[in-house]
Backbone as CSV, one residue per row, in Angstrom:
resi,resn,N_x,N_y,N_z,CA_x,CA_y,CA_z,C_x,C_y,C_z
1,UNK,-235.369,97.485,17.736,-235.551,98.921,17.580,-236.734,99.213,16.661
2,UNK,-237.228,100.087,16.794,-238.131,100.788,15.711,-237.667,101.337,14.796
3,UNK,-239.065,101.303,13.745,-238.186,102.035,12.621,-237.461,103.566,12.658
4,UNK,-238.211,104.278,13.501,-237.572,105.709,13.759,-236.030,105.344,14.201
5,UNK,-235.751,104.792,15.557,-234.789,104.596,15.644,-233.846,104.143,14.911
6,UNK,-234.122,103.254,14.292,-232.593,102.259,12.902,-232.365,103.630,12.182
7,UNK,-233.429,104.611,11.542,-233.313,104.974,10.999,-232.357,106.445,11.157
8,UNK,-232.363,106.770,12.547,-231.988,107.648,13.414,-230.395,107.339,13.701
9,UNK,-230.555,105.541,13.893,-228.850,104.871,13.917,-228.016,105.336,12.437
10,UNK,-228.634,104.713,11.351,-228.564,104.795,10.418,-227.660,106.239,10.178
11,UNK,-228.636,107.311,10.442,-227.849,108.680,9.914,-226.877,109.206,10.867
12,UNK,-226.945,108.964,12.062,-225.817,109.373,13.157,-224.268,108.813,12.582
13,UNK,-224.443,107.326,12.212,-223.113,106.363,12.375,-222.950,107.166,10.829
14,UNK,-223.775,107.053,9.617,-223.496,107.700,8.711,-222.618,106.681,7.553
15,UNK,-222.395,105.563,8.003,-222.323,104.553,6.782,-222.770,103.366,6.851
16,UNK,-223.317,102.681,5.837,-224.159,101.428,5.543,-223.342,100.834,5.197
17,UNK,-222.789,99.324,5.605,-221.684,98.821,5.142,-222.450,97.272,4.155
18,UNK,-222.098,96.893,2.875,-223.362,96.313,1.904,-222.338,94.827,1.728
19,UNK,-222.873,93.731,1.952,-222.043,93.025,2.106,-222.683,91.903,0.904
20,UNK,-222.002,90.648,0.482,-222.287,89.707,-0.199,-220.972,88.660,-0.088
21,UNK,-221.172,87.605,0.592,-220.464,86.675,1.319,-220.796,85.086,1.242
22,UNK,-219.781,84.177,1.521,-220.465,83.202,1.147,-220.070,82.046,2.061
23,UNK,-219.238,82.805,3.080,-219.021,81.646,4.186,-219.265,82.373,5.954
24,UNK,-220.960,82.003,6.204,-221.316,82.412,7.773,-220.189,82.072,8.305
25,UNK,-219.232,81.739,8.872,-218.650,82.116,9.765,-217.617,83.193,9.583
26,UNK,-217.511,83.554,8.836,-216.800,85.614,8.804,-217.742,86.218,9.740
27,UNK,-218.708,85.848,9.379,-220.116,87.072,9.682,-219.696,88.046,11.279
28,UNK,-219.316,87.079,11.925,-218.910,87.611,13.454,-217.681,88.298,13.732
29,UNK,-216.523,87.683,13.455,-215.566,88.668,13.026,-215.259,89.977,12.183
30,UNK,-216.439,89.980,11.260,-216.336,90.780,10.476,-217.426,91.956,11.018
31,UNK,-218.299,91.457,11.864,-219.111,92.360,12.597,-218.247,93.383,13.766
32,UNK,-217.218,92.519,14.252,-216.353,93.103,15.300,-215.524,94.233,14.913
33,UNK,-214.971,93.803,13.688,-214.023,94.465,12.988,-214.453,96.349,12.459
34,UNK,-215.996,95.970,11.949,-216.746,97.125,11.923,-216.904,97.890,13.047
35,UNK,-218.353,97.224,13.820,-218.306,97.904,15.086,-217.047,98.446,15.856
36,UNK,-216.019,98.124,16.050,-214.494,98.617,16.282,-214.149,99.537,15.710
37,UNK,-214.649,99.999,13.698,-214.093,100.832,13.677,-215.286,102.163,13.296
38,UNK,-216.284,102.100,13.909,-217.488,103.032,13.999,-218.921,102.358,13.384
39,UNK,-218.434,101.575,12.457,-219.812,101.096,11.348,-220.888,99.986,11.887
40,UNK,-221.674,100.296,12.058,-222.693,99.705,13.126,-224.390,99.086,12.214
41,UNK,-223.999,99.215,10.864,-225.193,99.358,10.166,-224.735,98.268,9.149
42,UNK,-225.239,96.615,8.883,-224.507,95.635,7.976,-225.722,95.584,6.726
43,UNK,-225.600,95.640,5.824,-226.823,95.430,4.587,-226.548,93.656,3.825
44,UNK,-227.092,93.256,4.173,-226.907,91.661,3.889,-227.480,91.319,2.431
45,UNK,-227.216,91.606,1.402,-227.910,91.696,-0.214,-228.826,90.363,-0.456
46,UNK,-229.641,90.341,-1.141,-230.397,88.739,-1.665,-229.458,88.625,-2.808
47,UNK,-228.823,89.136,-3.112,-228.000,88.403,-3.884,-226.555,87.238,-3.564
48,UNK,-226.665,87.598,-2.038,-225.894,86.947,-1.494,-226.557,85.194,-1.300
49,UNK,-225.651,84.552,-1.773,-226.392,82.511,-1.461,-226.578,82.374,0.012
50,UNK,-228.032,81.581,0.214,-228.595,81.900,1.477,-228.569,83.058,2.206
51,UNK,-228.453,84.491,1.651,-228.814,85.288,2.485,-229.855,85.230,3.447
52,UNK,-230.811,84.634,3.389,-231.851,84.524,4.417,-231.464,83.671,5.635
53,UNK,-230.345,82.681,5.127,-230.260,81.878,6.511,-229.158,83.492,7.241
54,UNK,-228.315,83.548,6.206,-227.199,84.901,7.412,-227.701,85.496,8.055
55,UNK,-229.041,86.055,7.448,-229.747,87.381,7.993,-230.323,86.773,9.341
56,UNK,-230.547,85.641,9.783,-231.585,84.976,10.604,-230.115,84.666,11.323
57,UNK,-229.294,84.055,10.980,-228.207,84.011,12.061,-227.396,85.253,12.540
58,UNK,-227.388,86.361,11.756,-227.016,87.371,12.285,-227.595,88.144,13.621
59,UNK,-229.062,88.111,12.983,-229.441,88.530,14.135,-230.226,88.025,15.450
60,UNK,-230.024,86.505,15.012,-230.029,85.683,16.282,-228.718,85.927,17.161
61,UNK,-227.491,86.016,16.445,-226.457,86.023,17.926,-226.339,87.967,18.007
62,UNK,-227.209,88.784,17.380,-226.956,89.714,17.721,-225.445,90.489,17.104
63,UNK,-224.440,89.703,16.296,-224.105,90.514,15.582,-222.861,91.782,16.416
64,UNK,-222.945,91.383,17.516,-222.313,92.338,18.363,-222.502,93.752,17.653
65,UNK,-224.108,94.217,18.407,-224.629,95.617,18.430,-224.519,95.730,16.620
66,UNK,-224.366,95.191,15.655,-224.642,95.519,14.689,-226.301,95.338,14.169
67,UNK,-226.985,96.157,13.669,-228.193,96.891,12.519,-227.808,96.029,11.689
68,UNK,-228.386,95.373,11.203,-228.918,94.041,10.283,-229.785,94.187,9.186
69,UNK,-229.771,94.314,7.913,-230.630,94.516,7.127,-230.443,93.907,5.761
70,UNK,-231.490,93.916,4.584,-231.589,93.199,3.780,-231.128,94.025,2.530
71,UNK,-230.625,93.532,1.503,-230.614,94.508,0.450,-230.869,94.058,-1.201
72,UNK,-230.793,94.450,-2.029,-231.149,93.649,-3.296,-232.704,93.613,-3.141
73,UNK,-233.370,94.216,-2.666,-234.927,93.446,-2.868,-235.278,94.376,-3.895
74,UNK,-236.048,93.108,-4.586,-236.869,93.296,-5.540,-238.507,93.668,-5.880
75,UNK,-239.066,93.005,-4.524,-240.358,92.836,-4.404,-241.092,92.754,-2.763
76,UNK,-242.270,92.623,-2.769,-242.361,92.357,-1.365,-242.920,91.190,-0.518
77,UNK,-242.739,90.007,-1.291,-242.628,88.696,-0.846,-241.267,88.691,-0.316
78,UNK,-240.162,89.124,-1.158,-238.954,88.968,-0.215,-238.409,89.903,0.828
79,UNK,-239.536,90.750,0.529,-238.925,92.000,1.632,-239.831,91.243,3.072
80,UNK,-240.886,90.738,3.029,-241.250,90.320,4.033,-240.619,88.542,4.617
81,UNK,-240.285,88.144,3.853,-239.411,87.179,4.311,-238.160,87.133,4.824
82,UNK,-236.977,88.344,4.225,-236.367,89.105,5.143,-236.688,90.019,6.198
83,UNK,-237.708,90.132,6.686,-238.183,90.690,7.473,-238.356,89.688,8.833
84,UNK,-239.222,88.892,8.401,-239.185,87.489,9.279,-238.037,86.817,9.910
85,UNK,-236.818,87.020,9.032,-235.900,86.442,9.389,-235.005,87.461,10.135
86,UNK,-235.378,88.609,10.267,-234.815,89.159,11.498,-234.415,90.560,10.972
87,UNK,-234.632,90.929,9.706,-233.815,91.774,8.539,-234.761,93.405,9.305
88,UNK,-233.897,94.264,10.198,-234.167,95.533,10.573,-234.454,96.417,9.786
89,UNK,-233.931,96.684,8.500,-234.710,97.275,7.203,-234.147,96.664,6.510
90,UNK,-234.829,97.389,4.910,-235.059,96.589,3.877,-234.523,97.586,2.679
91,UNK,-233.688,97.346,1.660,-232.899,98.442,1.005,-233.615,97.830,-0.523
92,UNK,-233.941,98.991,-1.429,-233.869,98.465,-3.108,-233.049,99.219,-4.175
93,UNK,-232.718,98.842,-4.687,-232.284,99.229,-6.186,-233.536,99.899,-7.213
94,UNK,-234.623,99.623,-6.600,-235.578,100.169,-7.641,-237.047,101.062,-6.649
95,UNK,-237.765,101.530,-7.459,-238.717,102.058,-6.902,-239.910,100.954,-6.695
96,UNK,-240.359,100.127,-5.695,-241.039,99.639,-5.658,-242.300,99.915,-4.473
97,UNK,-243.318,100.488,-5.057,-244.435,100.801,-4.009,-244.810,99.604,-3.020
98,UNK,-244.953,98.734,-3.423,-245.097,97.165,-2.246,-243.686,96.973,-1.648
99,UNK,-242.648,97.367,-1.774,-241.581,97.189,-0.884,-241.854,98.261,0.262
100,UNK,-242.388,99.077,-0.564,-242.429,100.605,1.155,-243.298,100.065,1.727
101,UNK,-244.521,99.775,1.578,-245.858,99.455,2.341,-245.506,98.745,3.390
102,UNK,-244.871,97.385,2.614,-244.792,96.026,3.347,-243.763,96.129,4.591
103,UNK,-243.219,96.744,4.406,-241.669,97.248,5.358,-242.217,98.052,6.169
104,UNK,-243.147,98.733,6.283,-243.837,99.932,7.278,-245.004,99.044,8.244
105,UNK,-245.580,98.194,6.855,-246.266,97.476,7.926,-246.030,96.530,8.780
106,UNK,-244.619,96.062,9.045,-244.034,95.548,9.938,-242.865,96.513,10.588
107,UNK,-243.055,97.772,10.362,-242.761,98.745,11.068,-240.856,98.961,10.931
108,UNK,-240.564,98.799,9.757,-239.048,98.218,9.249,-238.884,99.909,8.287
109,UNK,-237.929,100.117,8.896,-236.990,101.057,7.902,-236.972,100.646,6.671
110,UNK,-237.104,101.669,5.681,-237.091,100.781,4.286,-236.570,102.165,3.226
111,UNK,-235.340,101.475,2.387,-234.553,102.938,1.586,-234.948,102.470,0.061
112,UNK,-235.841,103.380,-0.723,-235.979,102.934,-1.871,-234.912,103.233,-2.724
113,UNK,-234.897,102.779,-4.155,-234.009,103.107,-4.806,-235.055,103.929,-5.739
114,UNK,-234.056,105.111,-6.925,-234.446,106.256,-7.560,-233.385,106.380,-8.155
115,UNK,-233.605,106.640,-9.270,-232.760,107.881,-10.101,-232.890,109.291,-10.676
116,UNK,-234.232,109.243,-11.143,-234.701,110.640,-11.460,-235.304,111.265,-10.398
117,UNK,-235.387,112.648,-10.811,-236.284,113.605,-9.739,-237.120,112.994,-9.133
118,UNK,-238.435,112.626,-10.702,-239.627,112.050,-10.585,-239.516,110.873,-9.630
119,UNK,-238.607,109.934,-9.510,-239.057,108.609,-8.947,-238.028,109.471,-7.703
120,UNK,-237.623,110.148,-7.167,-237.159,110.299,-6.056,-238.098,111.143,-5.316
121,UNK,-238.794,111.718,-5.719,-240.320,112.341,-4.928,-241.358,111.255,-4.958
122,UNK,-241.440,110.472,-6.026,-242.559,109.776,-5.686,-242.256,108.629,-4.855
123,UNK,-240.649,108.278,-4.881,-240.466,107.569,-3.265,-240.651,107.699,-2.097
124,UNK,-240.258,109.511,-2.000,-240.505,109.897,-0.590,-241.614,110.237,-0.609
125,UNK,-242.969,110.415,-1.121,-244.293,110.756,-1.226,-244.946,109.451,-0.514
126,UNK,-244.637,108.517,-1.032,-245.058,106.904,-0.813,-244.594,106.729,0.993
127,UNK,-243.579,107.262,1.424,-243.350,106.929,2.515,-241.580,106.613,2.782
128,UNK,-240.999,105.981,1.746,-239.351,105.970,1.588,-238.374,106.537,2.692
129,UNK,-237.882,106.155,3.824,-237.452,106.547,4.939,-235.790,107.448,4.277
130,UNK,-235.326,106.663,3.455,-234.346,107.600,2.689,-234.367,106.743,1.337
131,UNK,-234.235,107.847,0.154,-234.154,107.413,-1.166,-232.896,107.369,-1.716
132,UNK,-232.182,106.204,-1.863,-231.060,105.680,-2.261,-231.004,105.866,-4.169
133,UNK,-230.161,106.519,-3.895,-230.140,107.127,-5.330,-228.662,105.978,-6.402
134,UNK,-229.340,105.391,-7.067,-228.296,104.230,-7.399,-228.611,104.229,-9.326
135,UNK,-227.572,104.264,-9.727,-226.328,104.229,-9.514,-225.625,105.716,-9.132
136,UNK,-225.205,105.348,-8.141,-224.368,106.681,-7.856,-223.430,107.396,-8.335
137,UNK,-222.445,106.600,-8.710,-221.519,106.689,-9.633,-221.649,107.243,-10.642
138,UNK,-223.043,106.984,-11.419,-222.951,107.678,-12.748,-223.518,108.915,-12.536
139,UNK,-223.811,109.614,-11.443,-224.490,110.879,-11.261,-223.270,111.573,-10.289
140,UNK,-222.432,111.205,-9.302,-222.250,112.042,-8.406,-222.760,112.857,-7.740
141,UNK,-221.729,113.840,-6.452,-222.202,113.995,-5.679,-222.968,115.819,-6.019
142,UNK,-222.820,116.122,-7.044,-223.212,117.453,-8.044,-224.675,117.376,-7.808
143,UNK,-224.821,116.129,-8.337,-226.328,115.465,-8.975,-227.351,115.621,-7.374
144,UNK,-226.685,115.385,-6.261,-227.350,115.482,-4.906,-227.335,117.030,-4.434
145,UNK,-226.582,117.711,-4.578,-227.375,119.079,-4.680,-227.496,119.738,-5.294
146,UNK,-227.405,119.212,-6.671,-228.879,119.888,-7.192,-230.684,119.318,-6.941
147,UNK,-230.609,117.719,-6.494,-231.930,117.391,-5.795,-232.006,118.750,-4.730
148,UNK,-231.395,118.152,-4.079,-231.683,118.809,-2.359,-231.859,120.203,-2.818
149,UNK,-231.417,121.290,-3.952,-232.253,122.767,-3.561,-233.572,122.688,-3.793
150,UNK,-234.223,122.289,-4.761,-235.766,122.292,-5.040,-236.259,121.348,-4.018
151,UNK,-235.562,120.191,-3.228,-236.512,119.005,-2.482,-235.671,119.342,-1.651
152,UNK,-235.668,120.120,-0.063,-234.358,120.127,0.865,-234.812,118.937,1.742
153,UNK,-236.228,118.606,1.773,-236.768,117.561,2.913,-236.687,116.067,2.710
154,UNK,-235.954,116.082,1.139,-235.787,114.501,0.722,-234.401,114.299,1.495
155,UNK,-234.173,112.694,2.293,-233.221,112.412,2.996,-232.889,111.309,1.596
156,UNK,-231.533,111.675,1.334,-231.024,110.872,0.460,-229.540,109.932,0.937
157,UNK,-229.205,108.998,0.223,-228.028,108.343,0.200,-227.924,107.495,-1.018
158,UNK,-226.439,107.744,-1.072,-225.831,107.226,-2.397,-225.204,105.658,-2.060
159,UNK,-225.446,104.706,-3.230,-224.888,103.407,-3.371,-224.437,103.163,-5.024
160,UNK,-223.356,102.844,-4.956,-223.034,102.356,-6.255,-221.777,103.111,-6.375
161,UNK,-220.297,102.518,-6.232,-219.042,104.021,-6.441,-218.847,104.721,-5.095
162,UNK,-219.190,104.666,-4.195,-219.111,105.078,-3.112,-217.354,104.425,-2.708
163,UNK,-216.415,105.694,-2.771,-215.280,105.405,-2.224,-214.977,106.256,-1.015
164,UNK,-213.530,105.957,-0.270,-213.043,107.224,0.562,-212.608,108.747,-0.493
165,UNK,-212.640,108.569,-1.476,-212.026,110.105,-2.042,-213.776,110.858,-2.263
166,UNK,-214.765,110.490,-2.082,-216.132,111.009,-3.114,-216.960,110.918,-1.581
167,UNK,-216.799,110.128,-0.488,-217.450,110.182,0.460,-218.108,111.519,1.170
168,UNK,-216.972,112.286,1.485,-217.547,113.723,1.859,-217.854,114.471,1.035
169,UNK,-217.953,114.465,-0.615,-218.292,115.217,-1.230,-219.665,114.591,-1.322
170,UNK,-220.384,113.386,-0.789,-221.661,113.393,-1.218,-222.318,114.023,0.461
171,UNK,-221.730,113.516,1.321,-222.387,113.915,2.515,-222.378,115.908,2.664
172,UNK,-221.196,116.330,2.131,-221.580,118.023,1.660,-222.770,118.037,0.841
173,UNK,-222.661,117.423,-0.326,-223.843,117.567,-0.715,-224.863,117.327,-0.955
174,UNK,-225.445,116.732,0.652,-226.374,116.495,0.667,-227.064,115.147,1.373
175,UNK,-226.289,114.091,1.413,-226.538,112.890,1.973,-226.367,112.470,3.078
176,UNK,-227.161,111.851,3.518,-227.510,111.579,4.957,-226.654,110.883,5.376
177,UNK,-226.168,109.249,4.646,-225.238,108.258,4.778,-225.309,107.987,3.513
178,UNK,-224.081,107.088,3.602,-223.737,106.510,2.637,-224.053,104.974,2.781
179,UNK,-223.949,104.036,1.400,-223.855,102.458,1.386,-222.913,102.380,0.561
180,UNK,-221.834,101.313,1.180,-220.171,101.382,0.317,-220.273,99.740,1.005
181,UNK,-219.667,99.268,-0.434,-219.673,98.007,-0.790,-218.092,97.367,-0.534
182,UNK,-217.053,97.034,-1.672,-216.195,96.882,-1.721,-215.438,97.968,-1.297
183,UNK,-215.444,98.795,-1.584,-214.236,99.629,-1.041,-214.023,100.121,0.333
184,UNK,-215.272,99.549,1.260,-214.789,99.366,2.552,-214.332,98.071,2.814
185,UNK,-215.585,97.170,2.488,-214.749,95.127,2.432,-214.337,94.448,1.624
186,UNK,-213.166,94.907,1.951,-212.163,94.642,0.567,-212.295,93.403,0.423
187,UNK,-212.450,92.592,-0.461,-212.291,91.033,-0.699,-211.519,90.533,-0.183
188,UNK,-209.483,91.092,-0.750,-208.918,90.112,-0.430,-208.337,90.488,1.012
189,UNK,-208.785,91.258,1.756,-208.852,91.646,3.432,-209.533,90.473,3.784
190,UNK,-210.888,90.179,3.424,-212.079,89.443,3.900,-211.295,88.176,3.643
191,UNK,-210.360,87.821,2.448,-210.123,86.263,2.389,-208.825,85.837,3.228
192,UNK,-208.276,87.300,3.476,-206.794,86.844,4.300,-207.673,87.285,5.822
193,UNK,-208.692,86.957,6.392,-209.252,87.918,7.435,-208.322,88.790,8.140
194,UNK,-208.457,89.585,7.334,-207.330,90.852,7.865,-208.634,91.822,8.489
195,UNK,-209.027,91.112,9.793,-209.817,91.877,10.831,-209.361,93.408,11.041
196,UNK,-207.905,93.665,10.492,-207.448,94.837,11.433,-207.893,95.920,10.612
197,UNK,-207.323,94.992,9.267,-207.498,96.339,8.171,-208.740,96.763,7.369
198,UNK,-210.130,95.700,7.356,-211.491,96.113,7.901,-211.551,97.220,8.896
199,UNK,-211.614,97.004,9.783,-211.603,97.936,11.067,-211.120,99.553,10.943
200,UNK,-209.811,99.335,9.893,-209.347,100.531,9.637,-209.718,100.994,8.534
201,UNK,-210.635,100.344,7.745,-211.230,101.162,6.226,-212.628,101.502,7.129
202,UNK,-213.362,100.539,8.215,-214.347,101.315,8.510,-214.529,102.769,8.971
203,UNK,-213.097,102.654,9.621,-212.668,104.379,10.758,-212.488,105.202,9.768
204,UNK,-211.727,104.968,8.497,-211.460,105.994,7.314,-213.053,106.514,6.914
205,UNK,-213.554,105.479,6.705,-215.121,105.738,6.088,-215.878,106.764,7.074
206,UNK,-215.644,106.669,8.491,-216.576,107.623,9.315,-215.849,108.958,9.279
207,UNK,-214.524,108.532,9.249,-213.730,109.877,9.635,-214.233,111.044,7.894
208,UNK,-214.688,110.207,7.212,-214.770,111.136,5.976,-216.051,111.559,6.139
209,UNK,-217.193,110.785,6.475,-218.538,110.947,6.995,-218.564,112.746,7.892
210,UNK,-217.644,112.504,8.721,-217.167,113.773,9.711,-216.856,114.929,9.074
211,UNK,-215.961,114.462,8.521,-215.481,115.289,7.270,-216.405,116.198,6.744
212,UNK,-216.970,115.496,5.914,-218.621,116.425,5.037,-219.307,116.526,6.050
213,UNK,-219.628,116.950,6.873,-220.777,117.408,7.937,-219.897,118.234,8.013
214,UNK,-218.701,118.609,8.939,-218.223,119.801,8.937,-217.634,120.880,8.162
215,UNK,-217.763,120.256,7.153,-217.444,121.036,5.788,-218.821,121.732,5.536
216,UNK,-220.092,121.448,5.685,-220.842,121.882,4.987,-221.980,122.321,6.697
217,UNK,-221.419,122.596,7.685,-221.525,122.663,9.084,-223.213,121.867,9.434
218,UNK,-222.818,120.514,8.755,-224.258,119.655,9.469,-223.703,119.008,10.713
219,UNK,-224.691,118.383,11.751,-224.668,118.080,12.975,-225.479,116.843,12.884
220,UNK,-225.107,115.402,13.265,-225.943,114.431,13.603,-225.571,113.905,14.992
């Protein structure tokens, strides 16, 4: 896909699911389990051991229809090496001008990270396909509209604290999607592979996604 498109997937499905794992063979089951229950978008962290080989096996078998992407980057030696290895965009924690470039110039969706005003305009100025506003948690979903009245054209999403009770209060106010970590893949789900009950925190997660759009009457 192109970057318009992921990025287009991205806000329709409306959650980023952020993973850090340490045994490839979940990877496929746990792809099923999502896709089954709406979530179509996997963020594969560098903080994860060998993330680069997952990311390259993920999206060699395709992942069943899952969006594949990298997260944790720091810089853009690794944003382009996840890139290589198959990584559909590229997510940061920080504002880094060589992470946007490098990600555009291989034509890759790429969500910077921001916290203040300042670095959340000068993300999306730079090019920032959505500015991931992290830590989320310590700002809430208040903190996103009050961005969005002075900036309505910044596409934002929250990572960091992202649960089912706070979900539609960030997409009311204001966020495109979300990235939710543990509290969609639960650990000890993932260690008992409780495929089912994945599946059913992913459906909770969209159904709240739904939720704030019609609460605040947006349409994707």
């Amino acid at each position: 896909m192109t970057r318009i498109q992921v990025l287009n997937n991205m806000i329709e499905t409306g959650v980023i699911a952020v993973i850090r794992i340490t045994d490839p063979q979940i990877l496929k089951p746990l792809s099923e389990a999502l896709v089954a229950g709406g979530v179509k978008c996997l963020e594969i962290t560098m903080t994860t051991p060998k993330a680069l080989e997952l990311i390259l096996e993920a999206t060699e078998h395709n992942c069943h229809e899952m969006t594949i992407g990298v997260g944790s980057v720091l810089d853009p030696i690794t944003a382009r090496e996840a890139i290589l290895a198959g990584a559909q965009f590229v997510v940061s924690p920080i504002l880094d001008l060589d992470v946007i470039h490098i990600s555009h110039q291989y034509d890759k969706t790429v969500i910077s990270g921001a916290m203040t005003p300042t670095e959340i305009m000068k993300a999306w100025r730079e090019g920032a396909d959505l500015v991931k506003v992290f830590p989320a948690t310590a700002l809430g979903p208040k903190f996103f509209k009050d961005i969005k009245g002075p900036m309505p054209q910044v596409r934002l999403t929250p990572t960091g604290g992202v649960n089912l009770n706070n979900t539609a209060d960030f997409i009311c106010a204001g966020a495109e999607c979300i990235g939710v970590g543990s509290a969609l893949l639960d650990k000890q789900m993932i260690e008992k592979k409780d495929w089912e009950g994945i599946e059913k925190n992913a459906r909770a997660f969209c159904e709240q996604v739904k939720i704030g759009r019609e609460q605040c009457g947006k349409k994707k």
